[in-house]
N, C-alpha and C positions, 0 to 999 in steps of 0.2 A: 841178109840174115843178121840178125841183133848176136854180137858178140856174148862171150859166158856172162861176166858181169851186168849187162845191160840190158843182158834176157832177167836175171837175178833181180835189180833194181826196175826192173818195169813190173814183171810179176807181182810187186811187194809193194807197188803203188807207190811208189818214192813222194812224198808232199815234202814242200820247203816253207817255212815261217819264219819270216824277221820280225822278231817281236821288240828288238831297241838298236837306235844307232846312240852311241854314246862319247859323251864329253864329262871325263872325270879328271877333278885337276887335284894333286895332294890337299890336305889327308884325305882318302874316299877306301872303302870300302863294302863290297855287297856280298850277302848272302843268296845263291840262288838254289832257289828248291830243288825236291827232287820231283822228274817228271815223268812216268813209268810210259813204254812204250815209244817212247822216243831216243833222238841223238841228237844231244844238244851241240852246237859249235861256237866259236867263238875267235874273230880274226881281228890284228892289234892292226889297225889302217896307221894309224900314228900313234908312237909312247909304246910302254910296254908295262908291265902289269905283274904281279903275282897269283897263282891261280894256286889251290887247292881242294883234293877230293877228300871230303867229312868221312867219310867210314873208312877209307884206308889212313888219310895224313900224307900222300903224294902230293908234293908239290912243287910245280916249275915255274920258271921266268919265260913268260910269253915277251917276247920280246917283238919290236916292229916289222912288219911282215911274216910272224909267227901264226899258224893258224891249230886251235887247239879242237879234237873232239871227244864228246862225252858220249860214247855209245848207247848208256843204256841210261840216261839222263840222271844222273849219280847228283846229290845234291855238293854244291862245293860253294868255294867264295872266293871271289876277285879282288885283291886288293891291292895298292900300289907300296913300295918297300917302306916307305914312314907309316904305314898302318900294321900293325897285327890282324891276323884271323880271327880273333877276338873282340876284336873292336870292329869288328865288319856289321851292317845293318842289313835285317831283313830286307829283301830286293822290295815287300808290300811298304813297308814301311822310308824305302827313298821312294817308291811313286808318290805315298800320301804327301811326304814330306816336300819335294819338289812339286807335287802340283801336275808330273808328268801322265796323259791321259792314250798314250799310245801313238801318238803322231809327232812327229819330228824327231828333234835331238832330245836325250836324258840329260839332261846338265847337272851333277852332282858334285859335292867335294868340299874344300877349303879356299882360297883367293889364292894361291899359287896359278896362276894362269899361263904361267911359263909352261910348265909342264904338262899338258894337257894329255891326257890316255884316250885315244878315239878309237872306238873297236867297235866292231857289226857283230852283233848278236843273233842267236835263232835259234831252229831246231830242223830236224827233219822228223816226217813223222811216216807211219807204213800202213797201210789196211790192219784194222782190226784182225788179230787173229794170226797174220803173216811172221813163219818160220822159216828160219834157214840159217847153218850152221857158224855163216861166215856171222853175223850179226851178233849172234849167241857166246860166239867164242872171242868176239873183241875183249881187249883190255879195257878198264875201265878211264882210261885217259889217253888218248892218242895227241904225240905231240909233235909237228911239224913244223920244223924250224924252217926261216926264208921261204916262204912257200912258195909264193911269187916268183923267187928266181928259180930256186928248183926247178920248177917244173916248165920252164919257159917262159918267152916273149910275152907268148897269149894268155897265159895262167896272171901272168902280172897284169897284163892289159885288162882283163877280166876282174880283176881285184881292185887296181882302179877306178874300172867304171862302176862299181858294187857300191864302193867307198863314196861314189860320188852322186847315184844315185840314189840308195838306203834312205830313207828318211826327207829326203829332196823336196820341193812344193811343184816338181816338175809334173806334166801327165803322165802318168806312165810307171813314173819313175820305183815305187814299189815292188812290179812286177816284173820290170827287168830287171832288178838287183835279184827278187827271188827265184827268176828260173836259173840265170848265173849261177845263183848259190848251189841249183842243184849239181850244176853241173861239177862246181869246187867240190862238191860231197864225194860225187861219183871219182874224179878224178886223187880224192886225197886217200879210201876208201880202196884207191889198185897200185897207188903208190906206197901204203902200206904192206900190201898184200905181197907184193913183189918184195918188199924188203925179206920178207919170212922166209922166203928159198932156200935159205942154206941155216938159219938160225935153231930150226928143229921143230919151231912150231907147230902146233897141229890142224894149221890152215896152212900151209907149207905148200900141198898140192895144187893147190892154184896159180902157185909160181912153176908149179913141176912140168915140163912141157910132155910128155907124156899123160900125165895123167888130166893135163888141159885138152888136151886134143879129144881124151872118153868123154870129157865133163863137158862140152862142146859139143860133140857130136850128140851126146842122149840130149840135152840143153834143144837142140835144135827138130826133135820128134820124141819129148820122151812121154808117147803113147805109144812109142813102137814098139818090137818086140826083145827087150832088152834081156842082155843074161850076163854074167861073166866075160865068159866068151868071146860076145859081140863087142863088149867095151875095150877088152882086152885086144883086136884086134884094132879098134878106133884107135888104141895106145900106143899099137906096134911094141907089143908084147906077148909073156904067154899066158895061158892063164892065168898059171901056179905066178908066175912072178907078179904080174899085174896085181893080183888079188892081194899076196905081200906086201908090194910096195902101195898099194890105194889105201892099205888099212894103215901101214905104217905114217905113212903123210896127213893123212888125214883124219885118224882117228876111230873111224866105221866106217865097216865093209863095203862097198861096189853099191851090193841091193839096198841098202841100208839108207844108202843116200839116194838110189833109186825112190825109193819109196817113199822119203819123205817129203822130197818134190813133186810128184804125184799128187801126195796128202794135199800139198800145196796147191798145186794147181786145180784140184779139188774143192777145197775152201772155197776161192774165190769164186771156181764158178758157182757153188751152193750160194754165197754172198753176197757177190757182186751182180751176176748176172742172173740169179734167180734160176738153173738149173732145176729139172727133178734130177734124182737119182740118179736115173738110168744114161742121164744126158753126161752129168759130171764123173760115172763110170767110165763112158765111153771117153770123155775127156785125158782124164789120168793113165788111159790103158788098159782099163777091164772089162774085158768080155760078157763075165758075169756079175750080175747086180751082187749077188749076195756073197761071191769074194770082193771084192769092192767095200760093202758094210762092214763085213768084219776086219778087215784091215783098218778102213778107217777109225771103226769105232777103236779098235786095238790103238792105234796111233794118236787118236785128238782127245780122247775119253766119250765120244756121245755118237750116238748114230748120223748118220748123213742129214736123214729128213730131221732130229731133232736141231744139228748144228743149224741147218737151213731155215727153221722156225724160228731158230732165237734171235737169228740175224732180220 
């Protein structure tokens, strides 16, 4: 049985895209857009870099083995410390300039070649449509220092092999860096999540092992016949306490995130799988079509069969 997160990132159709392997050597600077719908990434293989997000003005030192994520694909700029944020160029405007057409290395910068900044770029991106709160509630830059050793052996050896094959003339070699990648997402993504435990956050419960155990259990049939109660018991709690502590960790109530998973698993079958109604009711848990409509349309703004037309 697919664990909380893995049921979460399978649901939401996890895609991974490496869109540059890069070689910048002082001065260099780039600006990269903003990309709606996505999480962009960004791992320093060799060198280290300065990063900043444009709407807020955060900015850190990605340093070697640093792996940075843009959750909600925030426009920002890459630059190395002899460049300002200001002097950074449109990311269109080093492709035109370099000549670079998608394949291989980005070679951009100045003749300093000592210093070379080599970093894998990307994104991940999700189904059309797909919500869920942990996504929603990221910050707008997640920064992961030493990632590689952090997280172990295999996390390095994995990064490694990314760095070595990204951009490669090898067969293959693209697509084994991009499922990698997903998996770096998924694992950077719970190594996050876990730091929250005690910080106050309001993704906090995902670290909380009580309220992982409800969120796991409904995770694993939640077509069943879920209440309070039921979760509260998955919790090894009481009601009254459960329903406090679920709302206090997490921000909304028990049903609340019942339901929007539901919604979710809903969507996609209207979406993905082409569902009628009746099929993507019984999916989510509803007995009846037309409790099913009105929740949905309450929760996405459009009725079932019109979500399902548009798609």
């Amino acid at each position: 049985m697919l664990d909380l997160l893995s049921d979460i990132l399978t649901r939401l159709s996890l895609k991974g895209t490496l869109y540059f392997r890069t070689s910048f050597t002082p001065p260099w600077g780039v600006q990269v857009p903003q990309l709606d719908n996505v999480c962009r990434f960004h791992f320093a293989h060799r060198g280290d870099c300065m990063l900043r997000i444009q709407a807020t003005g955060e900015t850190v030192l990605v340093a070697q083995g640093d792996l940075v994520l843009i959750p909600h694909g925030a426009a920002h700029a890459l630059y190395c410390q002899h460049t300002g944020p200001a002097e950074t160029l449109p990311l269109d405007e080093v492709f035109e300039k370099t000549g670079y057409r998608g394949e291989g290395v980005l070679v951009h910068g100045g003749d300093d070649t000592t210093r070379s900044t080599q970093m894998i770029c990307g994104h991940f991106s999700f189904a059309e449509g797909s919500r869920h709160l942990i996504f929603d509630r990221l910050p707008s830059c997640i920064h992961v220092r030493d990632y590689g050793a952090e997280s172990g052996a295999w996390m390095e050896a994995t990064l490694r092999v990314i760095g070595g094959e990204a951009g490669s003339t090898r067969l293959g070699g693209d697509l084994i860096a991009l499922k990698m990648s997903e998996a770096i997402f998924a694992q950077a993504i719970r190594t996050w999540l876990e730091r929250q435990a005690d910080d106050g956050h309001n993704l906090a419960g995902f670290a909380d092992p009580q309220i992982s155990r409800a969120l796991t259990a409904f995770h694993r049939d939640p077509a069943g016949s879920w209440s309070v109660e039921s979760l509260a018991r998955a919790a090894g709690l009481s009601r009254t306490s459960f329903a406090q502590h679920f709302a206090r960790k997490m921000g909304v109530t028990p049903m609340q995130y019942v339901t929007d998973w539901r919604m979710q698993i809903a969507r996609q079958g209207l979406a993905e799988r082409k569902l009628n109604v009746s099929e993507a009711a019984a999916l989510a848990g509803y007995a009846s079509d037309s409790a099913f409509s009105r929740v949905f349309k309450k929760e996405v703004g459009v009725s079932p069969a019109s979500f399902r037309t548009a798609r």
